[in-house]
C-alpha positions in Angstrom: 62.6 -155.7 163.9 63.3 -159.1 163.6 61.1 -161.2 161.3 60.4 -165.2 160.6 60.7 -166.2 157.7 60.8 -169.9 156.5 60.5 -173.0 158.6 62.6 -176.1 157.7 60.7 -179.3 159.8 63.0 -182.4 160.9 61.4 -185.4 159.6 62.2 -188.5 160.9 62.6 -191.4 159.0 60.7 -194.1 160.8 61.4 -197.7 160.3 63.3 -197.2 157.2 66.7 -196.1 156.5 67.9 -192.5 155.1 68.5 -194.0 151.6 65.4 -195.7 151.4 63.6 -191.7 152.7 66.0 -190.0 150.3 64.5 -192.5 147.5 60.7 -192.2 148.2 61.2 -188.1 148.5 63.1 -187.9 145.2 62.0 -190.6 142.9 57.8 -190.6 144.4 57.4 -186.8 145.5 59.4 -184.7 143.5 62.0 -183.3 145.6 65.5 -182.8 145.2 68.6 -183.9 147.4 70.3 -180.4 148.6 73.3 -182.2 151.1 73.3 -185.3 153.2 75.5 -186.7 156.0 75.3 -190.3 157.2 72.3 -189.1 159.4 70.7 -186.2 158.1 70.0 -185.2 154.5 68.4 -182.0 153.1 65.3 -181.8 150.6 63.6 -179.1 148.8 60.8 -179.0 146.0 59.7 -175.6 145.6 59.5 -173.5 148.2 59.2 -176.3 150.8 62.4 -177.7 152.4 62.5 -180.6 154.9 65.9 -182.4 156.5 65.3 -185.8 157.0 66.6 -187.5 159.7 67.4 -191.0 160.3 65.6 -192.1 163.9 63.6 -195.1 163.6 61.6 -193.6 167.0 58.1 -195.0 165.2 56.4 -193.1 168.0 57.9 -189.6 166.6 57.1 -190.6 163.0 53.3 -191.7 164.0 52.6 -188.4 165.6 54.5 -186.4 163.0 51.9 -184.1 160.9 52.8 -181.0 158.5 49.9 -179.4 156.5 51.9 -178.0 153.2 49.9 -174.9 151.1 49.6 -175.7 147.5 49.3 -174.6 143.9 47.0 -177.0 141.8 45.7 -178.9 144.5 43.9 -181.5 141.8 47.4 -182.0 140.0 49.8 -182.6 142.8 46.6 -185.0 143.9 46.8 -187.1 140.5 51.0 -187.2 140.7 50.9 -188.1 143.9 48.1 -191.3 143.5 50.6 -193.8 142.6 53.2 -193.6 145.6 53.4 -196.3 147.8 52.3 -193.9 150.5 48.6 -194.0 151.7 46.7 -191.6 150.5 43.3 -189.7 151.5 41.0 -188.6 149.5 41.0 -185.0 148.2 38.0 -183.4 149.8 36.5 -180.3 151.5 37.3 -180.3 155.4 34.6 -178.9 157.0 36.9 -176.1 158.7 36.6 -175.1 155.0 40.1 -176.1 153.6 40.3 -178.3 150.7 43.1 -180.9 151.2 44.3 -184.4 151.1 46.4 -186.4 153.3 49.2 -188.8 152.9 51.0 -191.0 155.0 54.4 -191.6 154.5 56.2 -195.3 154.8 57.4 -193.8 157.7 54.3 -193.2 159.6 54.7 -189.6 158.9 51.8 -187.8 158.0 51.7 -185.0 155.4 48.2 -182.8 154.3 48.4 -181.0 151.2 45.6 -177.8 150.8 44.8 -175.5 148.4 46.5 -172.1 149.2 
């Protein structure tokens, strides 16, 4: 029987180019540069891949949202203070999930939660 297994969300890039997405994943959040054409580029940290993809549709990047399951919540909270994205604070949601959000230069928004 078939079965899903992984998910690999398009991200767009917003306002900014794919070299200036590329920079902010790999130099502010960790990740890595897997491949990249002159409009796409793959990412991975972990377990988590994203391809970027170079649209500056702000309307797509504004309603963009991906809630990412975590390992040392409180850590990746303190490495990921100084980014120039916007970040929430780390709290208790009341639908009982511990998380923080961030949102990217790109107007993409990212939730990080304790798994």
């Amino acid at each position: 029987m078939p079965q899903l297994q992984s998910i690999t969300p398009l991200i767009p890039t917003g306002a900014q180019t794919l070299a200036h997405s590329i920079l902010f994943f790999t130099e502010e959040l960790g990740f890595s540069l897997l491949w990249q054409t002159d409009s796409m580029a793959g990412i991975r940290r972990d377990q988590i891949d994203f391809m970027l993809v170079e649209n500056n549709n702000r309307e797509w990047a504004d309603n963009a949202s991906f809630s990412i399951g975590v390992c040392e919540l409180d850590s990746l909270y303190i490495e990921y203070k100084n980014t120039t994205a916007r970040l929430g604070p780390l709290e208790m949601k009341f639908w009982g999930r511990r998380e923080f959000h961030m949102v990217l230069p790109s107007g993409v928004c990212l939730q990080f939660y304790e798994k």
